[in-house]
N, C-alpha and C positions, 0 to 999 in steps of 0.2 A: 907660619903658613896660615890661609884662610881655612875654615873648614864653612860647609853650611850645612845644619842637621834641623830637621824637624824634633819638634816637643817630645814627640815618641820614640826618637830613636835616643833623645837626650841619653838614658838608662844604657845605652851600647858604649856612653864613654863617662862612665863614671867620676873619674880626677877632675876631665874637662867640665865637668855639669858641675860637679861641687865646687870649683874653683870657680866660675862663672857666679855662682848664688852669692857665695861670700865676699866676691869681690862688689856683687852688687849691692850688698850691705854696706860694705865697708864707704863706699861711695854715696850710696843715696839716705841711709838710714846715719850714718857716721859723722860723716865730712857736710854732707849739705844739711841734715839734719831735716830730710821729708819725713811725712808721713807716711811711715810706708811699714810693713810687717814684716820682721825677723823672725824665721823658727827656732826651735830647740838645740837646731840644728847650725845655728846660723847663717840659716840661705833669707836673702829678701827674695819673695813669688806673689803675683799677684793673680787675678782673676784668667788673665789675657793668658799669663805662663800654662794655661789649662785648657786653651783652645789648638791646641797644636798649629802653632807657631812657628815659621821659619827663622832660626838661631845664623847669622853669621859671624864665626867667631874666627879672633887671630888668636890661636894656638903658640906659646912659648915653648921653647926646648924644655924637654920635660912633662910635655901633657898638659902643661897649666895653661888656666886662661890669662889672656893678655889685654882682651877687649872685646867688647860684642856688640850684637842691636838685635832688635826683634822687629822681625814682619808679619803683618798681617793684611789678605784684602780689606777694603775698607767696604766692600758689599755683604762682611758677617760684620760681629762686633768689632767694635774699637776703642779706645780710649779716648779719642778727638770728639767721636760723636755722644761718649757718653758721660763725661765730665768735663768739656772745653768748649759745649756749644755756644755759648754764648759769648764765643771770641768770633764766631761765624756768623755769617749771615743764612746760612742753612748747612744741614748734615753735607759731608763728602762722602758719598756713596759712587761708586763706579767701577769698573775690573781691569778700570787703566792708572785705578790709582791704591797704592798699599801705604800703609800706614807704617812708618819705624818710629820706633822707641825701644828706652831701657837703652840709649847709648853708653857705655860704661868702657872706663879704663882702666887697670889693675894700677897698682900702686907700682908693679916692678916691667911697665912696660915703657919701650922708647919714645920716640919723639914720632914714627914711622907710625904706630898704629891705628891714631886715627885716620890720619889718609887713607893706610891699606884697608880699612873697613867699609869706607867709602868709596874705594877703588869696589871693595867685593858688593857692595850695593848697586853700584852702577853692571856690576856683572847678572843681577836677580833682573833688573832691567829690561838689560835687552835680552837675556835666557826665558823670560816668564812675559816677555810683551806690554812691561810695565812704563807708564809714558811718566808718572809723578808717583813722590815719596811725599807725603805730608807727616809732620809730625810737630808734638809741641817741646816749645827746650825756653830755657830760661835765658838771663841775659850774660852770663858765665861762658857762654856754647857760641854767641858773636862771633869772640875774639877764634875759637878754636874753627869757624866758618870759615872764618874771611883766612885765615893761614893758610889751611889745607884749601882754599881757591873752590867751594864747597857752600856760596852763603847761598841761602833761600829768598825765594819770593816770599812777603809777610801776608797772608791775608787775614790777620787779627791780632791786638796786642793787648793785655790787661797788666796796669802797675808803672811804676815808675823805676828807675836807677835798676840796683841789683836784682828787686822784686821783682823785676817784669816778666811777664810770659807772655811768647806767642806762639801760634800756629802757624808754620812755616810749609811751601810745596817748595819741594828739590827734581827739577828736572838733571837730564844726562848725554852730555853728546861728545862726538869726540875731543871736541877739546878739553873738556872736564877730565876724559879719561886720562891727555898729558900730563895735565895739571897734579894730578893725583899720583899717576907712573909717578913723576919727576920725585914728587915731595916722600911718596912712599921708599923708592928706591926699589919697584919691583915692577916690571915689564909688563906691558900689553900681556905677551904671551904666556907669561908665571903666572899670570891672574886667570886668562881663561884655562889653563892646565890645572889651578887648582879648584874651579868651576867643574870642569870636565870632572873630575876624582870624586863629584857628588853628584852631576846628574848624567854622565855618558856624555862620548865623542860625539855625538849628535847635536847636543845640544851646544857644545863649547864651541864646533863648527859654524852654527848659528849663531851664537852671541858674538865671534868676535872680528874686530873691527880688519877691516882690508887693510894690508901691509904690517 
């Protein structure tokens, strides 16, 4: 299932949060071999993980994490504007646009979970009045775009072949949202009910699409 929990309540699901830190080791400090800091503990955390942060995460049978991303508006800090400017032509600053990263997928999750992550991003969306997602991904994250029907607008690229990186905006409409249903294998309505389970019938009423 989706979950989406703020930084602070991280601490309310301890298996998920520890299992989320390790797998983001395991992936970004491991497998790709960033620069990035591993605790004592084996969590990769950065600067961002301390701004309280909205976590969308797909939850595996058993408490564990499966796959995540981290949001942020892009009118506090960011990571785009504060080590990627110079893929842009000026800061993205706005409150129609949030910033994700820290895309991560567990070593023991299916073929389903990034779609459904992307399915729960497009649900912060329209819940929070979010018109564009920008975030930067390497050239690895293409291929996982263009699948899950999910590619980005580029508005900057630095590198070549494997090395490259850009800063990409992801908007979200309905069609993306079939797109996504379809490859996820999880409905319109299971998406915004697990939407609803984090911020109230209210809001899941709002976000979700007619029919």
């Amino acid at each position: 299932m989706l979950r989406y929990i703020y930084g602070d309540q991280l601490k309310e699901h301890p298996k998920l949060s520890a299992t989320m830190f390790r797998d983001r080791a395991a992936q970004f400090k491991d497998r790709l071999n960033w620069d990035v800091t591993v605790d004592a503990d084996g969590f990769e955390q950065d600067a961002y993980d301390g701004l309280n942060p909205l976590y969308v995460i797909w939850e595996l049978p058993g408490g564990i994490h499966g796959g995540s991303m981290r949001f942020l508006p892009t009118t506090g800090r960011t990571m785009v504007n504060e080590h990627f400017l110079e893929l842009l032509e000026g800061p993205i600053r706005s409150p129609l646009i949030w910033e994700c990263t820290r895309f991560c997928l567990s070593a023991d999750a299916s073929g389903q979970a990034a779609a459904a992550l992307m399915l729960g991003g497009g649900e912060i969306m329209r819940g929070f009045g979010v018109a564009h997602f920008a975030g930067v991904f390497d050239a690895r994250m293409v291929r996982i775009y263009r699948m899950t029907g999910a590619s980005p607008e580029i508005l900057g690229s630095s590198g070549e072949g494997a090395a490259r990186i850009s800063v990409g905006l992801w908007s979200f409409d309905q069609a993306a949202q079939a797109r996504l249903a379809e490859r996820s294998g999880i409905s319109p309505r299971q998406s915004a009910q697990w939407f609803e389970q984090s911020f109230g019938a209210a809001s899941a009423m709002k976000i979700a699409f007619s029919g």
